[in-house]
C-alpha positions in Angstrom: 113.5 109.8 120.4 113.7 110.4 124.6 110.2 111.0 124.8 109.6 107.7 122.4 112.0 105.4 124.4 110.4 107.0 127.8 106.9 105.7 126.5 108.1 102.7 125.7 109.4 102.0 129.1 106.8 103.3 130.7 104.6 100.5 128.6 106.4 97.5 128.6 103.8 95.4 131.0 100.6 96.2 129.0 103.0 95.9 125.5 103.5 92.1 126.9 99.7 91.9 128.1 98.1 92.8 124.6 100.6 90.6 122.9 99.5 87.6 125.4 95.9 88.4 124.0 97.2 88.1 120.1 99.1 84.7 121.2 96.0 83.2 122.7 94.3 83.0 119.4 94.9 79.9 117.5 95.1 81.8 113.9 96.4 78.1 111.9 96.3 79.0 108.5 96.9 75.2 106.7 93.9 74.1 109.1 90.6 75.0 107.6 89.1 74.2 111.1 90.5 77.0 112.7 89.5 80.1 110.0 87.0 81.5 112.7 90.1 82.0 114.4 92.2 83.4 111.6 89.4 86.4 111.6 89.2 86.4 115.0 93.1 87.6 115.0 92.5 89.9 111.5 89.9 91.6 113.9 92.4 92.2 116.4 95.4 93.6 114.6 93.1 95.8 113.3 91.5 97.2 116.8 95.2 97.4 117.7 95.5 100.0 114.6 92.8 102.3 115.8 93.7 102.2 119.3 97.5 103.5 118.3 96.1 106.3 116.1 96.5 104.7 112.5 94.5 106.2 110.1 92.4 104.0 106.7 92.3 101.1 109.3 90.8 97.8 107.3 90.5 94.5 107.3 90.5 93.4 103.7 89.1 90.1 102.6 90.5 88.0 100.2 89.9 84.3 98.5 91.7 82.9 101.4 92.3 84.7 104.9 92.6 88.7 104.9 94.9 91.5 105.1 95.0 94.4 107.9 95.9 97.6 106.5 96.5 101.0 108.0 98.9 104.2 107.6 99.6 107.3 109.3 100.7 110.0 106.8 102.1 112.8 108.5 103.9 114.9 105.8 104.1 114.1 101.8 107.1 115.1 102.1 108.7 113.0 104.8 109.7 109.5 103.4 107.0 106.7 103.4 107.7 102.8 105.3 105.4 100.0 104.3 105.8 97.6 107.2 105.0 94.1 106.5 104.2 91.2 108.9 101.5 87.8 108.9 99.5 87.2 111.9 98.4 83.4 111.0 101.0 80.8 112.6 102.0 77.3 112.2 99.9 73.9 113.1 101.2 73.2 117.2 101.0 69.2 116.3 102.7 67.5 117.8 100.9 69.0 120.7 102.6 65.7 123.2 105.9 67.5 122.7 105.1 71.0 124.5 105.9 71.8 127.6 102.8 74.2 128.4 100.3 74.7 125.9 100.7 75.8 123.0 97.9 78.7 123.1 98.5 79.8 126.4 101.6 81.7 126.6 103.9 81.7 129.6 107.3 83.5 130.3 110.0 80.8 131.5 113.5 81.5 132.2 116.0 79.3 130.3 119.9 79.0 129.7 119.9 81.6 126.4 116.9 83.8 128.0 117.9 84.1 131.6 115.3 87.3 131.5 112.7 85.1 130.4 111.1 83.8 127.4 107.6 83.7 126.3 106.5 79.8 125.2 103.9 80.1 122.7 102.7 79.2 118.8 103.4 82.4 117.2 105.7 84.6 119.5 108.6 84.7 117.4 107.2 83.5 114.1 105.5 85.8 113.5 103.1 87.6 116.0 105.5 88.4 118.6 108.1 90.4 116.1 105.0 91.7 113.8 103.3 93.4 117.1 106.7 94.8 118.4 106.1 97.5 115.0 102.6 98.4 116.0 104.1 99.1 119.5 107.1 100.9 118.2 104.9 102.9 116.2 102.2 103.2 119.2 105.2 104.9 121.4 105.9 107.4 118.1 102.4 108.6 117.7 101.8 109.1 121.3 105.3 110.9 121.6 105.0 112.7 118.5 108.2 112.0 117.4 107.3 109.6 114.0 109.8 110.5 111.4 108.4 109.0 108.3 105.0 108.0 107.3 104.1 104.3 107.7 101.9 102.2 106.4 101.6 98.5 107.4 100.3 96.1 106.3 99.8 92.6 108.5 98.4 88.9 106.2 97.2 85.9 107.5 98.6 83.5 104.9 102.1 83.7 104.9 102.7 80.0 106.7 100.9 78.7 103.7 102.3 80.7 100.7 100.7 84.0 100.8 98.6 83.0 97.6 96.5 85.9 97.7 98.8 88.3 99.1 100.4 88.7 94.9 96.6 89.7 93.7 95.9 92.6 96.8 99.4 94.7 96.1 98.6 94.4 92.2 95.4 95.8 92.9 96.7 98.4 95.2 99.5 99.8 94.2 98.6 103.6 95.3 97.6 102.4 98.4 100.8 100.7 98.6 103.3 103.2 97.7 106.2 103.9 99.9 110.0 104.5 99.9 110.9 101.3 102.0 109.7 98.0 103.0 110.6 97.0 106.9 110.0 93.3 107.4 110.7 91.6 111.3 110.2 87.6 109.9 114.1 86.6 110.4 116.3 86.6 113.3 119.7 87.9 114.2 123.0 85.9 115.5 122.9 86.4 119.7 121.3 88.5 121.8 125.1 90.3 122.0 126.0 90.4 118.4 122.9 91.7 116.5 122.9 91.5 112.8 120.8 92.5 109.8 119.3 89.6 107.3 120.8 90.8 103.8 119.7 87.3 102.1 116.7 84.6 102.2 116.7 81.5 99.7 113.8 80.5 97.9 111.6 77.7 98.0 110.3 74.8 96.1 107.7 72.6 97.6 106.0 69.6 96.6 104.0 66.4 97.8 104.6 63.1 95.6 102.6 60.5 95.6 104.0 56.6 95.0 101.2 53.9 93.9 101.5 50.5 93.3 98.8 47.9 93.6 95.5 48.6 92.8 94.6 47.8 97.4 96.2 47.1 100.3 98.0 43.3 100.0 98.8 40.7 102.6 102.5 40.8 102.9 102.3 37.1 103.3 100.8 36.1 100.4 102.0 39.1 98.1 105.3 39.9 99.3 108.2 39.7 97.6 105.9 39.3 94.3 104.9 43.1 94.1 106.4 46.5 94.4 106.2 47.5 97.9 105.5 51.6 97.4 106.9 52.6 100.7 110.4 50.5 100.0 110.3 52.2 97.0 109.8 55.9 97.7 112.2 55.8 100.5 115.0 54.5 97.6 114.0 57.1 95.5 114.5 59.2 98.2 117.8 58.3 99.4 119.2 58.5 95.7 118.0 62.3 95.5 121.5 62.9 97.8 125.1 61.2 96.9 127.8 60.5 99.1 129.2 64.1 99.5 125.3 65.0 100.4 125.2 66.9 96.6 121.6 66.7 95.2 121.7 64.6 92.3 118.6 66.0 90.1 120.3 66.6 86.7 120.8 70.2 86.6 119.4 71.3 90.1 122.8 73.7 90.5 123.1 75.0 86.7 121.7 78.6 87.9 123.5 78.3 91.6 125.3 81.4 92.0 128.4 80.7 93.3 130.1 83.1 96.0 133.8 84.8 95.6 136.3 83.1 98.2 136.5 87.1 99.4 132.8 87.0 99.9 132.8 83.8 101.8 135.9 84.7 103.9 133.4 87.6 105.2 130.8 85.2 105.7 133.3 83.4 108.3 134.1 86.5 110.0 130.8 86.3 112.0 130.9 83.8 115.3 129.8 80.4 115.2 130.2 77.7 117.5 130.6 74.0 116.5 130.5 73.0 119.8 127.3 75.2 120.8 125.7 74.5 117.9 125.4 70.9 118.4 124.7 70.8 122.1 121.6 73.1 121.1 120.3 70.7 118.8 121.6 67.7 120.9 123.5 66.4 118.3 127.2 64.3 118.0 127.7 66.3 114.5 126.6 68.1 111.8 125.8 67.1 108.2 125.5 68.5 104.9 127.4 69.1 101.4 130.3 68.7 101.4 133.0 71.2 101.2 130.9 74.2 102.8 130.6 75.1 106.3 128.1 74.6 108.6 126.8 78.5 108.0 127.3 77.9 104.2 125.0 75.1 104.2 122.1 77.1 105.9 122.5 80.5 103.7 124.1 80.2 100.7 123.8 76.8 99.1 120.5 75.0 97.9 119.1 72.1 100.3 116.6 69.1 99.5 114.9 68.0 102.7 112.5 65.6 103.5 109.6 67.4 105.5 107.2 64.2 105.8 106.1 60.9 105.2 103.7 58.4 105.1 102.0 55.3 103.9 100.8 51.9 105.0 99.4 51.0 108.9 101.1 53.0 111.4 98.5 52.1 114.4 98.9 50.0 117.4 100.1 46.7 117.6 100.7 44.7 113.4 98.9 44.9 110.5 101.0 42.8 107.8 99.8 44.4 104.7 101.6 45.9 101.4 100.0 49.5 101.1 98.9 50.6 97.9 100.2 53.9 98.4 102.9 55.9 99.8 103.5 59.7 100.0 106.1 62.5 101.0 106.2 66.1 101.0 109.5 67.9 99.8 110.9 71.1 100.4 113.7 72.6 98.4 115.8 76.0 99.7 116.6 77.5 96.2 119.9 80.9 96.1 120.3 83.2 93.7 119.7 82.2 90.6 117.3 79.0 91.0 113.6 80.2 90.4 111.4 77.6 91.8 108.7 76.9 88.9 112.1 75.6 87.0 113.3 73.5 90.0 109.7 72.1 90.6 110.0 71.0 86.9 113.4 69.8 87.5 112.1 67.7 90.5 109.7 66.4 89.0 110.8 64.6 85.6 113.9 62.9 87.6 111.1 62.2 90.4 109.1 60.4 88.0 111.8 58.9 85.9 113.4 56.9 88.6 110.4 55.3 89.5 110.8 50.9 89.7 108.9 48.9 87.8 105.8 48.6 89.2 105.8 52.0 90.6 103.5 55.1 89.1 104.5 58.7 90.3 102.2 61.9 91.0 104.3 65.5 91.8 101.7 68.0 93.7 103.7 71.4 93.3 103.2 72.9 96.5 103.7 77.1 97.1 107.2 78.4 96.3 109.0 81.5 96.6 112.5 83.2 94.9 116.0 83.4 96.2 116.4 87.5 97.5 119.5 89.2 98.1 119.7 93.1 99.3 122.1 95.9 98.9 124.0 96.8 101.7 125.3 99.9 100.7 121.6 101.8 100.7 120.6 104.2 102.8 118.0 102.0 104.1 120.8 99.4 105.1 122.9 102.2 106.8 119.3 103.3 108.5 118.9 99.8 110.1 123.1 99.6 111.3 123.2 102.8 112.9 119.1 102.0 114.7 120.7 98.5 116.2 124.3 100.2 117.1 122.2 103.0 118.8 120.4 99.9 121.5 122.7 97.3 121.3 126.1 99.3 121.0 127.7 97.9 118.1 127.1 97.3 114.5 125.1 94.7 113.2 126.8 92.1 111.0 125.0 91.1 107.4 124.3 87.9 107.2 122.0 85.8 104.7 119.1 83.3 106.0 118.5 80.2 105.3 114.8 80.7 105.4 111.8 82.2 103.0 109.5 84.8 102.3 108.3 84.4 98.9 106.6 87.6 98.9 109.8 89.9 99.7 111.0 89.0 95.6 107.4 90.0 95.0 107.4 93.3 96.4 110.3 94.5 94.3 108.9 93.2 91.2 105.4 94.7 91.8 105.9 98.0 93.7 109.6 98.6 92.8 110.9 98.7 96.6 113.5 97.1 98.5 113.2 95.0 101.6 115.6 95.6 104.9 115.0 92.5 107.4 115.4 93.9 110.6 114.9 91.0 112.2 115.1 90.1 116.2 114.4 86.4 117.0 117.3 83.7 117.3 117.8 80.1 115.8 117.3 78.4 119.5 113.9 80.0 119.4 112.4 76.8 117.8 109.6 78.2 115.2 108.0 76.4 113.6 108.2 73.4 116.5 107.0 72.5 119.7 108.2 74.8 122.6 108.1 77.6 120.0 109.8 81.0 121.9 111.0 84.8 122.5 113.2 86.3 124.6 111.7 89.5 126.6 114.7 91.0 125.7 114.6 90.2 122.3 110.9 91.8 122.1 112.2 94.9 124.3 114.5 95.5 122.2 113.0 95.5 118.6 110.3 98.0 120.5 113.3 100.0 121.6 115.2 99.8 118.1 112.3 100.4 115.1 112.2 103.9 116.0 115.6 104.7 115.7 115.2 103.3 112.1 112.6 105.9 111.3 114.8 108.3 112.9 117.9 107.2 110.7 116.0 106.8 107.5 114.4 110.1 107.9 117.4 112.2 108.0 119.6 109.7 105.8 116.7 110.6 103.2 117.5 114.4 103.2 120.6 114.0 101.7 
């Protein structure tokens, strides 16, 4: 790998360059207004392909946005890696909140990334981490030192379900076949204690939709006499938590599975800050169910969260009306063994039967996505500890996300292969938000660290 880490060196201002030129591009998925753009980005993974030397380069279309695939096969009999990554990224709104614009990345030193940072939509979520394979790979071909096959494959819908990402690997299940799937969507816990994602919870998602009168009233004349929609969904909000913040749907936690006290007394072993932890987030304290710590909440136990709400007149100055309607989307973080069609079905009866009189209920299931968990004790696993001890100089811890990616349980169940998470971005790095960022380093080093994976799971494979 001298020659590999040499290129990569050699490389690093036109790696940060190109990636500048994927940021720029305003691939929004949820935002119909921006599918030009989605293409746009498609069109430029897949020049990046051919320009590293990957071989059956396409961009596939699909009912929704397409898929980028290409492989380089350089023995049948060397082990075969299906890299997977999305180039579309989340809406910017609210756009007031950034500190440079969004699509116009810039590198800014801060506190945690003293090295620099690059502020963008997209550079850690999931562009930024999705281009540092195509490099790592780039730096292999050129070096001639790839140790497996690879095939990646790149979507642009993964920020709004993957929905057609399920129909492409049923129909292409040759093209498809490998020994391992690399995924870089999650993060690890600092910059000087890497670790390796060995979990993701699922997801349930919906959008409800409260009605009461038939228009708009005048609060004057009408208040107090009718339903008010808005008081009503924001009650039947707060009663979805109790007082130890336990999510009171009747039999939300039947299929939770529960942890061993061994398994969460490893769980504790890996740092966390209290103190750090709230001063990132500017926070007094922290909440959540009780009886689980702070890392427990975020990994292993199921959450019900509020991701937005409306209704009524929000503009300037008053407007003393009753609003006929009132509406909230939902998100629910499902572990091992909560499947979210059953959740989503859970959700909604107890939705709709605490409705007030004078209050109808509509439940919009959104996308959703299963709880995974991954072995530790494959060679894949062992692959992806020694690659990180080789650049960081220690061994990764295993920790579960809180976070989703539906398709991971999908890949097992369709093509039969297990996921490692390899992934490189930290919590501070704000995805999904305004000021959205990642570290040079942390981009560096993924580069710097993929190949030693191949390397690892190349000669782990032999036996």
């Amino acid at each position: 790998m001298q020659n590999t880490q040499t290129y990569i060196q050699a490389n690093k201002e036109k790696f940060l360059n190109e990636l500048f030129h994927l940021l720029r591009i305003p691939s929004i998925s949820a935002d119909p207004a921006y599918a030009s753009d989605v293409q746009k980005a498609a069109q430029e993974i897949s020049a990046q392909m051919k320009n590293i030397g990957m071989q059956k380069v396409a961009v596939y279309p699909t009912a929704g946005h397409p898929i980028v695939y290409g492989e380089k096969i350089i023995n049948s009999s060397l082990p075969t890696v299906l890299v997977y990554g999305h180039y579309d990224v989340q809406p910017a709104d609210p756009l007031e909140l950034w500190t440079s614009p969004p699509f116009e990345p810039v590198v800014v030193k801060t506190e945690i990334h003293p090295e620099g940072a690059i502020f963008g939509r997209g550079t850690c979520d999931d562009k930024g981490q999705m281009f540092m394979h195509l490099k790592a790979v780039e730096a292999m071909i050129a070096s001639e030192e790839l140790a497996c096959n690879v095939k990646i494959m790149i979507e642009g819908e993964e920020e709004v379900g993957s929905a057609n990402l399920g129909l492409f690997i049923n129909e292409h299940k040759d093209l498809l076949k490998a020994d391992i799937i690399l995924v870089s969507d999650t993060g690890m816990l600092a910059n000087d204690t890497p670790s390796i994602t060995t979990g993701l919870r699922g997801l349930s998602y919906v959008e409800v939709e409260v009605t009461g009168p038939n228009r708009d009233l005048h609060s004057g004349i009408y208040g107090g006499c009718v339903a008010n929609p808005i008081n009503a969904l924001c009650e039947m909000i707060a009663s979805l938590h109790d007082e130890n913040m336990h999510i009171t749907i009747p039999g939300f936690y039947d299929k939770v599975q529960e942890l061993s006290q061994n398994e969460r007394d490893e769980m504790a072993k890996a740092p966390f800050s209290h103190e750090d932890y709230c001063k990132a987030l500017d926070i007094k304290d922290v909440s959540g169910e009780r009886g689980y710590s702070t890392p427990e909440r975020g990994s292993i136990r199921p959450t019900l969260d509020v991701n937005g709400i409306w209704g009524g007149y929000t503009g300037e100055g008053a407007k003393t009306v009753i609003a006929s309607k009132a509406f909230a989307k939902i998100s629910m973080r499902l572990v091992p063994d909560q499947m979210p069609e059953e959740i989503t079905e859970l959700f909604q009866k107890h939705f709709e039967s605490i409705a007030p009189a004078g209050i109808t209920v509509k439940v919009h299931p959104h996308h959703g996505g299963e709880p995974v968990v991954t072995p530790i004790d494959s060679i894949a696993y062992q692959a992806a500890s020694n690659a990180y001890e080789k650049t960081f100089g220690k061994k990764p811890i295993p920790v579960r996300s809180g976070g989703s990616i539906p398709i991971i349980a999908l890949f097992e169940q369709v093509l039969g292969l297990k996921t490692i998470m390899m992934g490189f971005g930290l919590n501070s790095d704000a995805i999904h938000s305004p000021n959205e960022h990642y570290g040079l380093f942390n981009f560096y080093k993924g580069i710097e660290t993929i190949p030693y994976f191949y390397q690892e799971y190349a000669k782990l494979s032999k036996g």
